[in-house]
C-alpha positions in Angstrom: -15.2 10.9 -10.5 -15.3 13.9 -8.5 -14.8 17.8 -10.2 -15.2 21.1 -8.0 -15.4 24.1 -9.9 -14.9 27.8 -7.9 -15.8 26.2 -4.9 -16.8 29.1 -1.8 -17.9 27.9 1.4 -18.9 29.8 4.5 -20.0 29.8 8.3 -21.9 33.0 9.1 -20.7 35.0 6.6 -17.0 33.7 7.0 -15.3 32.7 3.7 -14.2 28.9 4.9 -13.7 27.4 1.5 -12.5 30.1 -1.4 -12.7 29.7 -5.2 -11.2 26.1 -5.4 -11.4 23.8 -8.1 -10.0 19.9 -7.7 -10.4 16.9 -9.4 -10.5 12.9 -8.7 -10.0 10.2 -11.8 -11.5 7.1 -11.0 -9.0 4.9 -9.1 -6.6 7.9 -7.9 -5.6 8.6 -4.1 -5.5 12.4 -4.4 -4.1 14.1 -0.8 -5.6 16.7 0.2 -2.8 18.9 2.2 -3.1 22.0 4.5 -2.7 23.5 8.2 -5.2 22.9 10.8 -8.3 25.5 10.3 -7.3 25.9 5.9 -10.5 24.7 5.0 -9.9 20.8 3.9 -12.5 19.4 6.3 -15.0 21.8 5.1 -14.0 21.0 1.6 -14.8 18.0 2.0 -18.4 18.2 4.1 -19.5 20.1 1.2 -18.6 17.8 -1.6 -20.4 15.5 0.6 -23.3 17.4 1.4 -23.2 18.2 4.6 -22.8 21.8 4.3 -24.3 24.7 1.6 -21.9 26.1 -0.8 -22.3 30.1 -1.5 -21.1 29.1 -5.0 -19.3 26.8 -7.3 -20.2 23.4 -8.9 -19.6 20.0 -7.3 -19.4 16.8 -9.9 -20.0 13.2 -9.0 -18.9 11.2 -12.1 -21.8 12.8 -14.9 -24.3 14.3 -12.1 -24.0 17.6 -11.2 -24.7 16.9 -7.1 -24.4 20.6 -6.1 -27.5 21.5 -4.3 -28.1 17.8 -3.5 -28.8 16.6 -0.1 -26.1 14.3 1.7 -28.3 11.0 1.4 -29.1 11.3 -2.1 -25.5 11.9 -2.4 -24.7 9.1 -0.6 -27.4 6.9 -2.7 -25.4 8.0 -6.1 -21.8 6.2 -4.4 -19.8 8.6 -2.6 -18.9 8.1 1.4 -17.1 10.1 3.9 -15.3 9.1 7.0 -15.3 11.9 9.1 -12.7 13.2 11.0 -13.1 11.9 14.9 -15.2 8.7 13.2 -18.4 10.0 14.5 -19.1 6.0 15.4 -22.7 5.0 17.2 -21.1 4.2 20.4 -23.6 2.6 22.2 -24.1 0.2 19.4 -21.8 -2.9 18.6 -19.5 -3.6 15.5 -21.8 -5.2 13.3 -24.5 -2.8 14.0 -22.7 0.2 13.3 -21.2 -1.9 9.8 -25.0 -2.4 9.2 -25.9 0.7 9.5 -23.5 1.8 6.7 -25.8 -0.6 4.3 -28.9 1.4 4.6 -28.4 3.6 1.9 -29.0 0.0 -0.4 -30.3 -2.3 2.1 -34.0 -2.3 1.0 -33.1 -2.8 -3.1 -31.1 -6.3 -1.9 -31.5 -8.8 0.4 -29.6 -9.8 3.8 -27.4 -12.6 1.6 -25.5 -9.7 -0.1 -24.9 -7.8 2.9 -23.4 -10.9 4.8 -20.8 -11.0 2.6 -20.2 -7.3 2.4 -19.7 -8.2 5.9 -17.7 -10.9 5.4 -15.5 -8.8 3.6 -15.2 -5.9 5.5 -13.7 -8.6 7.8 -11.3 -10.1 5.8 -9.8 -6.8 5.8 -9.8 -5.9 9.3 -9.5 -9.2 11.2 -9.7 -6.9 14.6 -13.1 -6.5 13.9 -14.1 -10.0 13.4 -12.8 -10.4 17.1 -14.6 -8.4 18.2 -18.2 -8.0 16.3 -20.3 -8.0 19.7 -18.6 -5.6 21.2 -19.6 -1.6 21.6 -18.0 0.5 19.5 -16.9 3.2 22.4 -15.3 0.5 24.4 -12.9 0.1 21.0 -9.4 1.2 20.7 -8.4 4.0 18.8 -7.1 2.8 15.7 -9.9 -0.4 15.7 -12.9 2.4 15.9 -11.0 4.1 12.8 -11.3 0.4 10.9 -14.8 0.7 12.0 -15.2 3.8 10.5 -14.0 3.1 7.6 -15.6 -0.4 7.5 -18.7 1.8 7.8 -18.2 3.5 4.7 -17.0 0.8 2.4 -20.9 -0.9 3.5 -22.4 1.5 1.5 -20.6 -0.3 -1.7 -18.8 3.3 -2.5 -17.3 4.6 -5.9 -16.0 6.8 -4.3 -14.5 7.7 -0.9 -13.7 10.8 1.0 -11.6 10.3 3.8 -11.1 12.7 6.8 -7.6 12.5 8.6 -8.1 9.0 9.2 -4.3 8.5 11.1 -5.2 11.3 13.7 -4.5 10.1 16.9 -3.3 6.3 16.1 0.3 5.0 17.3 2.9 4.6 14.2 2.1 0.6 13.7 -1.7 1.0 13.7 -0.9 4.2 11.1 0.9 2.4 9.1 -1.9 -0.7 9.2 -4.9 2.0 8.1 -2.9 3.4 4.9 -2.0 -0.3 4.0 -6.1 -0.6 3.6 -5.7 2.8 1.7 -3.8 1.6 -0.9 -5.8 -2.2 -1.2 -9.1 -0.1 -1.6 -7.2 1.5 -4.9 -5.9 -1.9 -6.3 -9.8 -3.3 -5.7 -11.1 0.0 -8.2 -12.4 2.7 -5.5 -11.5 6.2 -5.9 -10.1 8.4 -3.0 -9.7 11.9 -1.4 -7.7 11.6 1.6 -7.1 14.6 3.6 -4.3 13.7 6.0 -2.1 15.2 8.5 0.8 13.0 8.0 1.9 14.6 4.8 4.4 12.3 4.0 2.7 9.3 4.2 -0.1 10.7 2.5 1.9 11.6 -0.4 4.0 8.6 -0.3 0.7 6.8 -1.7 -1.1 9.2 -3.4 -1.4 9.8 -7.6 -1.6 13.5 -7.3 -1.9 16.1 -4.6 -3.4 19.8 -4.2 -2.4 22.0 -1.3 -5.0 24.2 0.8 -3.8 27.5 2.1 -6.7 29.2 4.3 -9.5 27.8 2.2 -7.6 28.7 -1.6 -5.5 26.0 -3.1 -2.2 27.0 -3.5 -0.7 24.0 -5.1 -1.5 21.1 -7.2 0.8 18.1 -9.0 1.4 14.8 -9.1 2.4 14.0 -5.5 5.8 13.1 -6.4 6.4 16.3 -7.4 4.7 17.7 -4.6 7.2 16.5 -2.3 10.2 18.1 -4.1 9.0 21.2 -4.0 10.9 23.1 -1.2 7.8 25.3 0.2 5.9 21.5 0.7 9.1 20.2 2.8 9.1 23.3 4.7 5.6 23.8 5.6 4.5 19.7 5.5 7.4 17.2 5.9 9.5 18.6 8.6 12.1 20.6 5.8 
């Protein structure tokens, strides 16, 4: 679902993002691993649109999505939670979950976005109790749900997720990657860049390891966490 080829990414000039190649089969978790400032957020911004690549391909199932902008992007079935949930704060649940349709809201009508909300939901009950409510006046870990509620309205193939447990006490951690996991049995595809390394690689198919914007590592995310340089650097030795 998703193939990056000699991926290189900049800010002014300054490598971010160096020469890396990864790849997503439809209905995988693939963790994306790495110290803060190695390049994963980047990585994934640009996958998603968001910012220009100095070179490389980017993939999205048969459509080479490269120099495409973020909402065509978008439009073709791929969403990213961002990092810090970047949530309309003003605005209540259900407008910020309705906001997520717009990329298909005009080809169908309201009936099949009620029960998109419906289900969204059914998934996170904390957001059916509180619907009316602004999302800044949200908890931490319910404005995460949100965000990712937000995505999944845009009827996805595929997700990118940015460090959805930062921040979130243990319980509500451990609620978020439970959704992780159903979105895989119901058929979507993930890239999950996470902080908690072993949770993330408790649940993931495979796993590829950034090292200051070059992947270093790549396996199945078993063998990931054998590997002594992986305990050492990511799971506390």
């Amino acid at each position: 679902m998703i193939e990056v080829s000699e991926l290189d990414v900049g800010y002014g000039g300054v490598p971010a993002v160096k020469g890396a190649s990864l790849s997503v089969r439809k209905g995988e978790i693939v963790a994306l691993l790495g110290a803060n400032g190695a390049g994963k957020s980047t990585l994934l911004r640009a996958i998603a649109g968001l910012v220009p690549k100095a070179h490389g391909v980017v993939r999205l199932a048969d459509t080479d999505i490269t120099e495409s902008h973020a909402a065509d992007i978008a439009r073709l079935g791929l969403a990213l939670v961002p990092e810090s949930r970047h949530l309309f704060g003003p605005m209540t649940v259900i407008e910020n979950l309705e906001l997520g349709a717009f990329s298909w809201l005009g080809f169908r009508g309201s009936a099949q976005m009620r029960g998109d909300l419906d289900a969204i939901m059914a998934l996170f009950p904390k957001l059916a109790d509180r619907r009316s409510q602004v999302a800044a006046t949200l908890s931490g870990g319910e404005q995460q749900m949100l965000a990712i509620g937000r995505a999944l309205m845009a009827r996805p193939a595929v997700i990118l997720m940015d460090e959805p447990s930062i921040g979130l006490a243990p319980m509500i951690v451990r609620e978020i990657f439970r959704v992780i996991v159903q979105l895989r049995e119901m058929g979507r595809t993930i890239l999950l860049v996470e902080q908690n390394a072993r949770m993330a690689l408790g649940i993931a198919d495979r796993a590829y390891v950034l090292e200051r914007g070059v992947v270093t590592l790549q396996g199945p995310a078993a063998e990931l966490r054998s590997m002594e340089r992986v305990r050492e650097l990511y799971l506390g030795g």
